[in-house]
N, C-alpha and C positions, 0 to 999 in steps of 0.2 A: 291166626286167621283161618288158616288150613282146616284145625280142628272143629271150630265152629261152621263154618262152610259145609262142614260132610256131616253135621247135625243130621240134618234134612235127608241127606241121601241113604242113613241103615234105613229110615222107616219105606223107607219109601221101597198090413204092411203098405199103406200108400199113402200118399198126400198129396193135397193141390197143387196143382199145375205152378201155379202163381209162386209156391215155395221152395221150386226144386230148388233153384238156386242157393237157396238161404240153409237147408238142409243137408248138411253133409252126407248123414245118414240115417236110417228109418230106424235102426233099433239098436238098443243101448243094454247093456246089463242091469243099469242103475237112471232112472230117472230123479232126480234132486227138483224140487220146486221151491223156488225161494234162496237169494242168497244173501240171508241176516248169517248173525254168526252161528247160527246154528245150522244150517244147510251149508254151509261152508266149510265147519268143519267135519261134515258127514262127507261132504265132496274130497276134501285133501284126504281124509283118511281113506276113502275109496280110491282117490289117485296116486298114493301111496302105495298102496296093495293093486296098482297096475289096471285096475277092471274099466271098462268100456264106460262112460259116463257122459251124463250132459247136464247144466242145471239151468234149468227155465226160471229167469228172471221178468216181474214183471215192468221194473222200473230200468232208465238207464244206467244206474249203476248198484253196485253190490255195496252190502254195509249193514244195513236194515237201519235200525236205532243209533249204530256207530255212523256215524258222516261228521266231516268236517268242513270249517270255512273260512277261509283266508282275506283279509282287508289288510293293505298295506306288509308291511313285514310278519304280520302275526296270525297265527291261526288259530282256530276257534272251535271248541266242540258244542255243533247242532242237538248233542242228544247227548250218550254214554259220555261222563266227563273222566273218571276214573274207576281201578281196579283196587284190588287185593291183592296182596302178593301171588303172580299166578303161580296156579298150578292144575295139576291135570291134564288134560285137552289142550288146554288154553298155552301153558308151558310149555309142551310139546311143541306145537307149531312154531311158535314163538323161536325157541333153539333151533329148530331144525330150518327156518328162513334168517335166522339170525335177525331178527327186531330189534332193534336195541331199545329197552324199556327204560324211565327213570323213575327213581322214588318222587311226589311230589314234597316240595321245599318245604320244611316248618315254619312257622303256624300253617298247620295243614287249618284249622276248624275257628268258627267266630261265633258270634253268637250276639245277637239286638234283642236287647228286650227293655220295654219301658224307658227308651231315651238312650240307652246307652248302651255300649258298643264292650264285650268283654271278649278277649283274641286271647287264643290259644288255650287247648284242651284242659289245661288246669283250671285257669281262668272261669270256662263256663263251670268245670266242676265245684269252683267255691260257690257259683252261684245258686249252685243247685243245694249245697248243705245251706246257704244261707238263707235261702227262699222253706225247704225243706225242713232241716236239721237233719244234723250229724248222725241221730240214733236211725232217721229213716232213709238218711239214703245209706248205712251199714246196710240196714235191714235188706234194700233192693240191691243190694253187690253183692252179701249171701246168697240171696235168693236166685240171682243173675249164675252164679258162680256154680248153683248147684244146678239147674235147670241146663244148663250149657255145657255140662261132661257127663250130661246122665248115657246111659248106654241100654237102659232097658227099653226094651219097645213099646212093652206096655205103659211105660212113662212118657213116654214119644205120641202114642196114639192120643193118650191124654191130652197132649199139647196140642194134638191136631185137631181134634174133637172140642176145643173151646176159644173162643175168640180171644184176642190180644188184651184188652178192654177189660173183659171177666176174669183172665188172669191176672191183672195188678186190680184190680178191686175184691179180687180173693184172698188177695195175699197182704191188703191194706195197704199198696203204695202210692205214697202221700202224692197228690193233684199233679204240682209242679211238676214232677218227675212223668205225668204219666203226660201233662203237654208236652212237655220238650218230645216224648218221643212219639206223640200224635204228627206234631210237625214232620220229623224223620222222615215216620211214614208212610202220612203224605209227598213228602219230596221225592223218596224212595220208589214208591208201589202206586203212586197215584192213591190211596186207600187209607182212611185211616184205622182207629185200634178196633173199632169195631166191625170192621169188614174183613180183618187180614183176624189168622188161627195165631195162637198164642206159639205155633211152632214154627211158622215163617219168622216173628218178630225176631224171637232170641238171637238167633247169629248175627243179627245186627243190629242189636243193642250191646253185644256182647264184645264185637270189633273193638268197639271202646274204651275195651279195659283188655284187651291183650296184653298178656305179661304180666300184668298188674297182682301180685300176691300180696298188699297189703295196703288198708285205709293211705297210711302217708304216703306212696306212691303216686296216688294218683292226682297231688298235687305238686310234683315232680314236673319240670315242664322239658318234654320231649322232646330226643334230637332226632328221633325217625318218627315219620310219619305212617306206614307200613302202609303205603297207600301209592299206586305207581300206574303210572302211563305211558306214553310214548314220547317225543320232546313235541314231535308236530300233530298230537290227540290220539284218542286210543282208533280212529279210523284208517290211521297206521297200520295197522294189526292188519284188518278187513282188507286193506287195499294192497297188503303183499302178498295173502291169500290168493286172491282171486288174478294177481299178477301172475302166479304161479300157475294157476290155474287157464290162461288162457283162453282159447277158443272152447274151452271145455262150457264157459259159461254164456248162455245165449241172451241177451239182453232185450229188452223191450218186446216181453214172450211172458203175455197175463195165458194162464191155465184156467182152462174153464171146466173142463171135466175129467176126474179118474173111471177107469171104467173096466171092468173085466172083460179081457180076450180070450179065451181059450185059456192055455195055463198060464198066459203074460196079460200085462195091462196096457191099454189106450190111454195115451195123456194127451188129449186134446188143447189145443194154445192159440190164441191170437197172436200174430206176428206183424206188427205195424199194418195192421188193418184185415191180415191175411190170416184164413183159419187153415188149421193145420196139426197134425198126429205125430206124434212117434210111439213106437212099440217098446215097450221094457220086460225086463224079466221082474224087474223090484221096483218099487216106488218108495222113495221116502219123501213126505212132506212137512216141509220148516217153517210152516204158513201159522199167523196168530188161529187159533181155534173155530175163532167164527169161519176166517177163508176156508181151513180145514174142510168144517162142516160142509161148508156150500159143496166145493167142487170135488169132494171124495163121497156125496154124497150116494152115488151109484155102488159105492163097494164097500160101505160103513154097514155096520151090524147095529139091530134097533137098540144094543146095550150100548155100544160106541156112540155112538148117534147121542144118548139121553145123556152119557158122563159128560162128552162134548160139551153138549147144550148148557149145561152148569159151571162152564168157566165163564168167567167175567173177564173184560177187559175196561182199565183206565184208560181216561187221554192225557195229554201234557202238550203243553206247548213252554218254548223257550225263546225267549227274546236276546238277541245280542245286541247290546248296543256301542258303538261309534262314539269316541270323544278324543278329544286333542289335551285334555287333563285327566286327573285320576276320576274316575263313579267310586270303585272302592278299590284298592290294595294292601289293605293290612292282612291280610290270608287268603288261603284260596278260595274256601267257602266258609260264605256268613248265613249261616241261618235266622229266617226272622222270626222271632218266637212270636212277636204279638201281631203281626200281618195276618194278611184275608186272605188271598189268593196268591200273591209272592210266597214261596216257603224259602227261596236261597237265591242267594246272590255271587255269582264265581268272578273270579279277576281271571277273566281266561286269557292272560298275556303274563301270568304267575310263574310258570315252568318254561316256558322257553327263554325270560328274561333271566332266570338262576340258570340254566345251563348256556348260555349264549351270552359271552357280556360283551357282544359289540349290539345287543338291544338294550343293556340298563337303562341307559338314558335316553331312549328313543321318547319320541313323544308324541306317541299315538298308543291308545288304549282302546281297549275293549272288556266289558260287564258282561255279565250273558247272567239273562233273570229268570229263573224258573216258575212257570204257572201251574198249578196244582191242582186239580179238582176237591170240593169239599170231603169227597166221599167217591164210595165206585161206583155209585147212583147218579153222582152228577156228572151231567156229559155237556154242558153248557158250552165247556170252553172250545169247542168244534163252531161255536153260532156266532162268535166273538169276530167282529172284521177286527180290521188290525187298525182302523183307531182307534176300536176301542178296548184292543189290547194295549195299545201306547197308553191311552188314558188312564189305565190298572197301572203302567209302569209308572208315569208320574207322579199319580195319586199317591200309590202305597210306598213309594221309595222318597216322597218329598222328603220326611223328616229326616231319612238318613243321610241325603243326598243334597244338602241347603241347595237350590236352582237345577235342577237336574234337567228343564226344560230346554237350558239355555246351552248346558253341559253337552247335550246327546245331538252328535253333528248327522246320523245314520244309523240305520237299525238293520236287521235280519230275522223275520219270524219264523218259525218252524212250528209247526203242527204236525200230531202224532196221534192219530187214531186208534191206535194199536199198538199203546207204550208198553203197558206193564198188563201182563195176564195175574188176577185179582187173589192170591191164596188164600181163601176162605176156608171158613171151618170145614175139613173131613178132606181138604184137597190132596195130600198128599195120600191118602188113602185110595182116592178115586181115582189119581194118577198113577198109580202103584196097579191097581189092578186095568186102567185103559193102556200101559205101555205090554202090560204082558196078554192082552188080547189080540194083536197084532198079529198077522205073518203074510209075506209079501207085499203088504203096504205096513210104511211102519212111519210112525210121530216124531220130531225133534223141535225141541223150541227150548224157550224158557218156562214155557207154561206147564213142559213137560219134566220137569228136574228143581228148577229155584228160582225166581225172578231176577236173576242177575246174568251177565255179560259172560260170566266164568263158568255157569250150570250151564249155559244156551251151547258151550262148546262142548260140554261135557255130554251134555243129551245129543247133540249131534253126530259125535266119535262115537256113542253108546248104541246108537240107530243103526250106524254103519256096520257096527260091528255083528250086533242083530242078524241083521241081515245076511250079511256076507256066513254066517255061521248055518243059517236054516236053509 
């Protein structure tokens, strides 16, 4: 996992009256805007190394994407449902707050297609030689296998310089193989193969076949999953963060403007209605791109500015639903290959029922159904009231789910505006040359490093580090 994960990373003084109170102090070493996990980990690493800090948050609580939600004895992940084996950023914190992480339980992976239901990773892989054959999906685990230890860059630019799409239809990989991983990643990136760089894909298509040195292998059915969270979600992680973190982080504090002062910067914020400054020597902001743009707009260079403007973001929404019987439990995630707008289906009462067995037999359950957009063109699912997101849930899960109407006792929606920032072709080139045009304002996200939960930590400790260095 490790080694495919770091694929991607070679190439690459006053204020209102009204706030005294709220205001401990006017000026900070370090302003942090935003506390996803990428401003969070820019922030502990900075609180680590001792420096004066504050992180203006615009919501009531820190997390971003990672949040959790609890019904009855079980809890439930609104967004990020799992990791990779950490490492990095992400490890670090992790050790140093003591997290205790777990593998999720095998059958980690499922798979619905055409009526029926195939569990566990070998399982979908007969489907796939069988749907396939044998000679073409050899042909796409060569091709996987070389693509995913190259080390040249100039092989790297290549991958980034052409879409997902263009690269299996270059390489002639047979249909079936190239939906299943449309599916992916759509459920993955919000995007499917034609919007995402054929260098974003690899590392995860690649997770797939970790370890795997030969054809018979991979229908070998696995005792690890290499796949890990926390017992009570990965917003675990985020909410011991920012426990540590303290007063350090000021909540319900939208930023409206970065601005240059003299040799420090003005970061202007809303504070529960009240406008209001502080002074910093450094800024770093963990905002999706667009917020970015907007409110660092005053101190952005018109080349920052254009690289900017060229990220895309998806949306996603996630349904949880409520039932006193099973929706689904045969693995943790079922992918639906022949759905519309469902790409996966989580038993998110999976992992705490294998580490806790005074829940085995509890009998209350909860699904959690992920909405997809077709593409990072479509922005629909923001317009969607939430009948008639229910109505996508009943519709598209009837066959899997015989009465699912009758099944679903309560639900939970979450909308994500600003799930996944879009890797499109040349991004990791344009992000390569916008992280090293910085100094004294500097970027951390996922959009900045990987679209995953593991680079957002990565890019945020990398920020800090930046920083703290210039």
């Amino acid at each position: 996992m490790n080694v495919t994960r770091m694929l991607v990373g070679i190439i690459v003084g006053a204020i209102s009256v009204s706030n005294i109170a709220y205001a401990e102090q006017l000026e900070y070493d370090y302003v942090i805007v935003g506390s996803g996990a990428a401003g969070l980990s820019a922030a502990y690493t900075l609180y680590e190394s001792e420096k004066k800090i504050i992180v203006l948050e615009k919501s009531n609580r820190s997390g971003g994407i990672a949040e959790n939600g609890r019904k009855g004895k079980f809890h439930y992940a609104k967004g990020t449902e799992y990791l990779g084996e950490p490492h990095g950023a992400l490890r670090k914190v992790i050790n140093k707050l003591n997290i205790p992480m777990v593998e999720i339980p095998t059958p980690m992976d499922a798979s619905y297609y055409e009526g029926k239901m195939h569990i566990g990773s070998n399982k979908i892989a007969k489907l796939t030689v069988e749907i396939s054959g044998k000679k073409s999906f050899r042909h796409f685990l060569r091709l996987l296998k070389t693509a995913a230890t190259t080390q040249s860059k100039a092989d790297l630019l290549k991958l980034d310089n052409i879409t997902a799409k263009q690269w299996l239809d270059d390489n002639n990989i047979e249909p079936f193989i190239q939906h299943r991983y449309d599916i992916m990643s759509r459920g993955l990136f919000g995007a499917n193969l034609s919007d995402i760089s054929a260098l974003s894909l690899i590392p995860e298509v690649a997770f797939d076949y970790v370890g795997v040195s030969s054809f018979d292998e991979i229908f070998e059915p696995s005792e690890n999953s290499e796949s890990w969270t926390a017992v009570n979600g990965i917003a675990s992680i985020t909410n011991a963060i920012a426990a540590e973190l303290g007063g350090s982080i000021k909540y319900d504090s939208r930023v409206t403007n970065v601005a240059k002062m003299g040799t420090k910067y003005k970061v202007s914020f809303n504070h529960l209605g009240n406008e209001s400054f502080i002074i910093a020597n450094k800024v770093i902001l963990a905002t999706p791109s667009p917020v970015t743009e907007w409110i660092a707009k005053d101190v952005l260079t018109p080349y920052q500015k254009k690289l900017l403007a060229q990220i895309e973001y998806a949306q996603y929404v996630t349904v949880a639903l409520f039932s006193e019987s099973p929706i689904f439990d045969k693995a943790f995630d079922l992918a639906i290959l022949d759905g519309d707008i469902i790409t996966d289906l989580y038993d998110s009462t999976w992992v705490e029922r294998h580490y806790d067995s005074n829940l085995k037999n509890v009998n209350q359950y909860i699904a959690s159904a992920y909405l997809a957009p077709k593409g990072a063109s479509d922005k629909s699912l923001m317009t969607y009231s939430d009948e008639q997101i229910i109505g996508i849930v009943n519709k598209e899960l009837a066959t899997i789910v015989p009465d699912i109407k009758n099944k679903i006792s309560g639900y939970d929606i979450k909308r994500f505006k600003y799930a996944y920032p879009v890797m499109s072709v040349g991004s990791y080139s344009r992000l390569e040359a916008l992280r090293n045009s910085f100094k004294g304002v500097y970027l951390a996200g996922d959009y900045m490093k990987y679209p995953t939960f593991e680079a957002a930590f990565d890019s945020g400790a990398e920020a800090a580090r930046k920083a703290m260095n210039e």
